[in-house]
C-alpha positions as CSV (number, residue, x, y, z in Angstrom):
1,X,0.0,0.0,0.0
2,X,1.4,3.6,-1.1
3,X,0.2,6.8,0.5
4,X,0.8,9.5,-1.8
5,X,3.1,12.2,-0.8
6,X,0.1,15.9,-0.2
7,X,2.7,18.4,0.0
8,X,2.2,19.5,-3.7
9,X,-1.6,18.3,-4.1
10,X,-2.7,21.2,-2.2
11,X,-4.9,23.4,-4.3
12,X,-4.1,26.3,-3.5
13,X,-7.3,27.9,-5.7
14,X,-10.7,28.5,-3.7
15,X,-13.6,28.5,-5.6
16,X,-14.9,31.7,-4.6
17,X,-18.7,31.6,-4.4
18,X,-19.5,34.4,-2.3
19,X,-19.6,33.6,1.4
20,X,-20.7,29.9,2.3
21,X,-22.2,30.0,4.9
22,X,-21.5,27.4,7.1
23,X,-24.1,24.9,7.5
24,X,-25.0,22.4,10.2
25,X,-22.6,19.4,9.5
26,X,-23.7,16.6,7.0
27,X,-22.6,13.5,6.3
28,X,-20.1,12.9,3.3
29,X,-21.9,12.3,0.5
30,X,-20.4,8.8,-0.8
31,X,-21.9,5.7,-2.7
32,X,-20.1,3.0,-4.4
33,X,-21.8,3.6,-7.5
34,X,-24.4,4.8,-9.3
35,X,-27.1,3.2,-10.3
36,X,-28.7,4.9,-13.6
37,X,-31.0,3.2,-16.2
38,X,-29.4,2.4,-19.8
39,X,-31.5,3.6,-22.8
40,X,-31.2,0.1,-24.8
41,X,-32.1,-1.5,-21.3
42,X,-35.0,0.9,-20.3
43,X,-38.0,-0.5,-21.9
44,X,-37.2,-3.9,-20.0
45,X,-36.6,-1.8,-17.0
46,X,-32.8,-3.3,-16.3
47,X,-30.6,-1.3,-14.0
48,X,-27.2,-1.0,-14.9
49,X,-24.1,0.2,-12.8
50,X,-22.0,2.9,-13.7
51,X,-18.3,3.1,-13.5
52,X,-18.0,5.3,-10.4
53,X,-18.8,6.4,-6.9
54,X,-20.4,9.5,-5.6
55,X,-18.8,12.1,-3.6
56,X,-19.8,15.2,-2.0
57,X,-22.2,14.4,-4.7
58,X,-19.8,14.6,-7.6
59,X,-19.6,11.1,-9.3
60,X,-15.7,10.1,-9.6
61,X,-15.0,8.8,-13.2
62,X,-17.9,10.2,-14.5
63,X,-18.3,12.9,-17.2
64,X,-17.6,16.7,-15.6
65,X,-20.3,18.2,-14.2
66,X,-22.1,21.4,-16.0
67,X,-20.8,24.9,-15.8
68,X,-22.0,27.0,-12.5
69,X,-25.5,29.1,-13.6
70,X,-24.4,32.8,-15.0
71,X,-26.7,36.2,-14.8
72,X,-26.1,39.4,-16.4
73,X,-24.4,42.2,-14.9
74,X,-22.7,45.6,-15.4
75,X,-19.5,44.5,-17.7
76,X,-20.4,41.2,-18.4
77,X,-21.8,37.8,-16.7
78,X,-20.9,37.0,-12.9
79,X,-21.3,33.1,-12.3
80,X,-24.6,33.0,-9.7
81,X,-23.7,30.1,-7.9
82,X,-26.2,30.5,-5.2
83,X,-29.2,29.3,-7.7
84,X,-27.0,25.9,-8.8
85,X,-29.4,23.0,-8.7
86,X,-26.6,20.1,-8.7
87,X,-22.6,20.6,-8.6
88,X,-21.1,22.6,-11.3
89,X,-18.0,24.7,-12.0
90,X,-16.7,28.2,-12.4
91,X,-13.6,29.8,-12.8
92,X,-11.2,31.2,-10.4
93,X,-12.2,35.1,-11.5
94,X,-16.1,33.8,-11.0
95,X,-17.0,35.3,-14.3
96,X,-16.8,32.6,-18.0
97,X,-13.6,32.4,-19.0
98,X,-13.4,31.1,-22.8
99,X,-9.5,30.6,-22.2
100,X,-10.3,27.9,-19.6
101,X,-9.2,24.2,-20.4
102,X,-12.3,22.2,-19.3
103,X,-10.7,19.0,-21.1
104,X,-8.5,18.6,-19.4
105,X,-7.4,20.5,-16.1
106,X,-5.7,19.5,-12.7
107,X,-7.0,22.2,-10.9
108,X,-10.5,23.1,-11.7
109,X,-12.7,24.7,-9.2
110,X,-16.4,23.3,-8.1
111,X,-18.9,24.0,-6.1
112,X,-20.7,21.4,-4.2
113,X,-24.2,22.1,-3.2
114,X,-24.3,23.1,-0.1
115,X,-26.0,19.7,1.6
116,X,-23.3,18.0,0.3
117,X,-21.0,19.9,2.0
118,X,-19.9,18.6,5.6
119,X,-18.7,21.3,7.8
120,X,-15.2,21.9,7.8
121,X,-14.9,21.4,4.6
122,X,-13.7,24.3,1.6
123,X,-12.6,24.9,-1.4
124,X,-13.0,21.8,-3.6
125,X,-11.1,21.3,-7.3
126,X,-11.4,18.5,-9.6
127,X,-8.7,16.7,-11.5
128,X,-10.4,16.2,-15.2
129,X,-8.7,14.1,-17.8
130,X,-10.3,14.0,-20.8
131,X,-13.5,15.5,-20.1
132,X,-14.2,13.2,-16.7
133,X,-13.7,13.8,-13.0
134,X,-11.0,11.6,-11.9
135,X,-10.0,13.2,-9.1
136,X,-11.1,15.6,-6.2
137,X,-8.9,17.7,-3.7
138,X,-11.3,18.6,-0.6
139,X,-9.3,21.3,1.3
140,X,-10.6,21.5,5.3
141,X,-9.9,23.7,8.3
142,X,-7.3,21.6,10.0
143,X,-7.6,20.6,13.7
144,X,-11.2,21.9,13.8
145,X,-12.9,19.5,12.4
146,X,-10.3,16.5,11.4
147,X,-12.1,14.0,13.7
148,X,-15.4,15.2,12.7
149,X,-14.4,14.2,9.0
150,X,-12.3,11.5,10.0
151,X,-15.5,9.9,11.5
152,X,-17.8,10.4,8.9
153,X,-15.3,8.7,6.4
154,X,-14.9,6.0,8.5
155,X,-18.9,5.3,8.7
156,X,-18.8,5.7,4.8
157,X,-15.9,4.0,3.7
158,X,-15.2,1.3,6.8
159,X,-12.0,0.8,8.3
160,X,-9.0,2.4,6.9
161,X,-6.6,0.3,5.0
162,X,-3.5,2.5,7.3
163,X,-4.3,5.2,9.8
164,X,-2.2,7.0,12.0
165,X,-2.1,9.7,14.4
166,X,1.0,12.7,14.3
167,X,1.3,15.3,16.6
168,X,2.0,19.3,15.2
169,X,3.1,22.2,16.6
170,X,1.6,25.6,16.0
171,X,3.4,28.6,16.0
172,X,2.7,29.6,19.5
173,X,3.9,26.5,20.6
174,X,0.5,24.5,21.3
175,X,0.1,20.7,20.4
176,X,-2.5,19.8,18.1
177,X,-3.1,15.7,16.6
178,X,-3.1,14.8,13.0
179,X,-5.2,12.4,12.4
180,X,-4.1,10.5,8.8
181,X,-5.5,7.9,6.9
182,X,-5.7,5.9,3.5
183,X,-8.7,3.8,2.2
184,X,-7.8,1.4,-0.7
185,X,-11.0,0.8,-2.5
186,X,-11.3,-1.4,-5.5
187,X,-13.2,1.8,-7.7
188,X,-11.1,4.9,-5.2
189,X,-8.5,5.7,-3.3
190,X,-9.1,8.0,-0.5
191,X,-6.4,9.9,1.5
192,X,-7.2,11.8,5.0
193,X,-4.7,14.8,6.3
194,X,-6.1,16.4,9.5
195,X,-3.2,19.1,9.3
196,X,-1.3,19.3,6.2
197,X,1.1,22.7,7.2
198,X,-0.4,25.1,8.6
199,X,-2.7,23.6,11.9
200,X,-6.1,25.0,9.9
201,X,-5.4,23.3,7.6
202,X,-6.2,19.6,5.9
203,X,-6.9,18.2,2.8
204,X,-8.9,14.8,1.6
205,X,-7.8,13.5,-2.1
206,X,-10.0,11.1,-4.2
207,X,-8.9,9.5,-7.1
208,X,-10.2,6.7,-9.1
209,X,-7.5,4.0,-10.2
210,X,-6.6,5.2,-13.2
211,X,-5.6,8.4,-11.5
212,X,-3.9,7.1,-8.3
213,X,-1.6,5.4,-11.4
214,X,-0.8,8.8,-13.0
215,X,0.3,10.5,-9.5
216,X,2.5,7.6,-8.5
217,X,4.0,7.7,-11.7
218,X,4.2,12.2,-12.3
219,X,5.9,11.7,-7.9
220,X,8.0,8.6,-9.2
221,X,9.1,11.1,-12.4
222,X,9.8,14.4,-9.5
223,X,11.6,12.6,-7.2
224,X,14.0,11.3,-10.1
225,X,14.6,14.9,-11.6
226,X,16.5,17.7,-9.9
C-alpha cells in the first residue's frame, strides 16, 4: 500500500462563491456507485451500474459536471452560484472564461451544493482528464474538524486500510493531533490529512485508479529529476 506524498496536491485555488455560509454538518456524500438506467435496457426496466462512486455528490469517473449558472451584470456575466441545482464549476475570477481548459485541467474549481457539504470542509477542485472527473482535492480547516471528517469517512468507507495519528506544533507553541489515513477501494482511493502545514489546515484527495496510477507515476518522475 502507497500513500501518496500531499505536500504539492494542495490546491491552492478556492472557488470563490460568495460567502458559504457554514451549515450544520452533513454526512459525506459517498456511494459505491451509481445506479442509472441504460436507454437500450429501459423498456425492459434493467438497472445498470456505472463506473464510479459519488462524492460530495460529484460522481468520480464520470463525465464533468455542468458549468455553475451565470446572470447578467454591469461589464459582463458573474457566475450565480447561489441558484445551482446540482454541482457545477466556475472559474477562479467567477466570471466565464473562454480561455479555460475544461478538457483537461488539474485544478479546476467546483462547487458542491451546499447539503453536500460537511462542515469543515472548503474549497473543492477537480482533477479532469479528458473530459471526466477523476480526481477531487477537498481542502478543510485543520484541527477543527479533522475528527469530525475523519469519523464520517470512517462510517462511509469502513475501516482504513493504514491510519495513523502525528502530533504538530503551532506557532505559538501549542500541540495539536493529525489524524491521517488511506482507504484502498477497488473503484477509489481516499487519503485523509487532519493538518497538512499550517494547523487549519487539511486536505482529503479522491482518485479513481486510473488516477492514483498517474500521481504515483508524475511523484515517481519528481523525485527522479532535480
Amino acid at each position: 500500500m502507497a500513500v501518496l506524498a500531499v505536500g504539492g496536491l494542495i490546491g491552492s485555488a478556492y472557488a470563490q462563491s460568495g460567502s458559504i455560509p457554514e451549515v450544520k454538518r452533513q454526512a459525506i456524500g459517498l456511494e459505491s456507485h451509481n445506479n442509472i438506467r441504460k436507454a437500450d435496457a429501459s423498456e425492459a426496466g434493467v438497472e445498470a451500474r456505472a463506473a464510479g462512486f459519488e462524492f460530495m455528490g460529484i460522481t468520480l469517473g464520470g463525465p464533468l459536471v455542468r458549468e455553475c449558472p451565470q446572470e447578467r451584470s454591469y461589464g459582463g456575466n458573474l457566475y450565480d452560484v447561489a441558484s445551482r441545482t446540482s454541482a457545477c464549476w466556475a472559474t477562479f475570477s467567477m466570471r466565464p472564461d473562454p480561455r479555460l481548459n475544461v478538457r483537461n485541467n488539474r485544478a479546476l474549481p467546483v462547487a458542491p451544493l451546499d447539503n453536500k457539504r460537511p462542515t469543515g470542509t472548503q474549497a473543492v477542485t477537480a482533477i479532469v482528464v479528458n473530459g471526466r472527473i477523476e480526481g477531487l482535492r477537498v481542502e478543510t480547516d485543520g484541527f477543527r474538524h479533522a475528527n469530525e471528517l475523519l469519523e464520517q469517512l470512517q462510517k462511509k468507507l469502513g475501516r482504513p486500510t493504514w491510519q495513523e495519528t502525528g502530533e504538530v506544533l503551532s506557532g505559538v507553541g501549542a500541540k495539536f493531533a493529525s489524524p491521517k489515513a488511506v482507504w484502498e477501494l477497488p473503484d477509489a482511493y481516499v487519503q485523509f490529512n487532519g493538518i497538512t502545514g499550517t494547523v487549519d489546515a487539511g486536505l482529503i484527495v479522491v482518485y479513481t485508479p486510473a488516477q492514483k496510477a498517474r500521481e504515483m507515476a508524475r511523484q515517481a518522475e519528481n523525485a527522479s529529476s532535480f
